[in-house]
Every structure is written in structure tokens, then in C-alpha cells.
C-alpha positions as CSV (number, residue, x, y, z in Angstrom):
1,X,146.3,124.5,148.2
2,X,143.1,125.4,148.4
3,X,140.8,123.1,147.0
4,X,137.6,124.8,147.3
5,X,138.3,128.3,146.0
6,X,140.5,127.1,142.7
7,X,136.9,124.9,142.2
8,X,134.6,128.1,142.5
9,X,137.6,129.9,140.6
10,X,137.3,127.9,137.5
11,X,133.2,127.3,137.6
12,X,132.9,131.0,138.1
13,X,135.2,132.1,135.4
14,X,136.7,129.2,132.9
15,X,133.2,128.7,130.8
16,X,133.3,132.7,130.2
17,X,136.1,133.4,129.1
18,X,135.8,129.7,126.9
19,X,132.8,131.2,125.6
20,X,134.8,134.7,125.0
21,X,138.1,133.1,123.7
22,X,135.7,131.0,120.8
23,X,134.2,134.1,119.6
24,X,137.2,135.9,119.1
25,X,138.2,133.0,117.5
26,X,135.4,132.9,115.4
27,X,134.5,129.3,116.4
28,X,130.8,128.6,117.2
29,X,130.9,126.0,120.2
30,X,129.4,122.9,117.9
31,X,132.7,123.3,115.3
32,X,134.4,121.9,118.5
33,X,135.0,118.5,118.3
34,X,137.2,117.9,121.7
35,X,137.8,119.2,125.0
36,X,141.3,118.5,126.7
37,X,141.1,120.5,130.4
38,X,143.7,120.5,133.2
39,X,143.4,117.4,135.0
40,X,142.5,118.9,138.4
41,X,140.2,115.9,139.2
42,X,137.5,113.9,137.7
43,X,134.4,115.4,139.7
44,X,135.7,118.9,138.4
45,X,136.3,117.6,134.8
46,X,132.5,117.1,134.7
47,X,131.4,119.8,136.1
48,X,133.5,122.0,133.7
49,X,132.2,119.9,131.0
50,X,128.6,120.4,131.4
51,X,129.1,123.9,131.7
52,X,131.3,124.7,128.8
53,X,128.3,123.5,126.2
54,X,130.3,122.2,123.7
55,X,127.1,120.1,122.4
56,X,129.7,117.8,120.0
57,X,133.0,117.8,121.8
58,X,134.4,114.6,123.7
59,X,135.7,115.3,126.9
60,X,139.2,113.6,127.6
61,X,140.3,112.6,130.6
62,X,143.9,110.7,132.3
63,X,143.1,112.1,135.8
64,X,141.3,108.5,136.4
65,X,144.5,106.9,135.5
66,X,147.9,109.2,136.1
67,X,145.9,111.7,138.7
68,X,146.7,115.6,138.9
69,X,150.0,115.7,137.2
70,X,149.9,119.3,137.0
71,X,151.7,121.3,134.2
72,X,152.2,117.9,132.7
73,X,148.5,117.1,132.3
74,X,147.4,118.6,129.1
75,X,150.3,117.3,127.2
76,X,150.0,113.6,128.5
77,X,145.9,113.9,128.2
78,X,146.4,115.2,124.5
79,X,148.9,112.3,124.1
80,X,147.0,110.0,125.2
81,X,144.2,110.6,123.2
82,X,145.8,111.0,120.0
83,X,147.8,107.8,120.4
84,X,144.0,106.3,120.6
85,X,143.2,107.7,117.7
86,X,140.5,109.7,118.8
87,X,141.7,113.1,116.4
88,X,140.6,112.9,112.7
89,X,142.6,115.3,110.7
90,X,140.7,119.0,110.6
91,X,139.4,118.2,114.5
92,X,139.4,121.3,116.3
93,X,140.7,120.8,119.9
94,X,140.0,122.7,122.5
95,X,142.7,123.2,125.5
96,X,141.8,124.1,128.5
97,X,144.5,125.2,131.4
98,X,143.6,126.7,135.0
99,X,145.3,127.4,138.5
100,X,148.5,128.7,139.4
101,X,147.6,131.4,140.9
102,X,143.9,131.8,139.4
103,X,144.9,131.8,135.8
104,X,143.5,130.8,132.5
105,X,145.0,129.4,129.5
106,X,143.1,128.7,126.2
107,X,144.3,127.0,123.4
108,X,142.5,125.9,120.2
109,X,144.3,123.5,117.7
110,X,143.5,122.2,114.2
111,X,144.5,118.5,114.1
């Protein structure tokens, strides 16, 4: 594992291609109301965050609580927010997977 290269991987590429994948989408970046990334770790989170400019999206985050749980963590984060209730119906959620071998995975769902 290295640490250091997967972070410049994803600051270098990720808000690109989020930017890219939302236009082909059709999706201006204020029509999206969540972000639920890979839960690499929390100082990455924000960092990713800040640079996806998603001006009216809440960031939501387990890594504070479960840790990396790779593959696992966009399904447990995406739990546990929508067992808080933080998804009103017609949300759009963005999902947001990287590593394994420097890849990218986007994901946009109407709640």
C-alpha cells in the first residue's frame, strides 16, 4: 500500500473526472445534494470534498467510526446515512469509489 501515491492519485484525478461524469450526466454540481466517497480516511475525505465543489452537497462520512472498510465502505456509509434520515425522496447522491489499482468509480442515484 502506498499511502502517498493513491492520495496524489485521487487529488490529481477524482474531481475531473467528477466534474466530467456530472456533465455527461447532465447534472450541474449545485442539483447535488450528497456526496458518499470511499472511506480511505478522514483527512482525505476533506480534502476531496473541498475540491469536488459541490456548493450544496453534505459530505458523509463512517471512516471516524468503522475506519477503512474498503469495498464495504460506500454501502455501509450510504446505510448509514439513510438510516439517519439524511435522504429526502428526489435527493441526488453522488458516489464516489477510488483505488484498487488507481481506478475510479462514479455513481449518481435518485433517492
Amino acid at each position: 500500500m502506498q499511502g502517498r501515491a493513491v492520495t496524489e492519485f485521487v487529488m490529481e484525478h477524482v474531481p475531473d473526472e467528477v466534474g466530467r461524469f456530472l456533465d455527461e450526466q447532465g447534472v450541474s454540481r449545485a442539483d447535488v445534494r450528497h456526496v458518499v466517497p470511499h472511506q480511505a480516511n478522514a483527512h482525505l475525505i476533506r480534502r476531496l470534498a473541498d475540491e469536488l465543489r459541490l456548493p450544496r452537497a453534505a459530505l458523509h462520512s463512517t471512516v471516524e467510526r468503522y475506519g477503512n472498510t474498503g469495498a464495504a465502505s460506500l454501502p455501509v456509509t450510504l446505510d448509514a446515512a439513510a438510516r439517519d434520515g439524511r435522504f429526502e425522496p428526489g435527493d441526488l447522491v453522488l458516489l464516489v469509489a477510488f483505488g484498487g489499482g488507481m481506478s475510479i468509480g462514479l455513481s449518481l442515484v435518485r433517492w
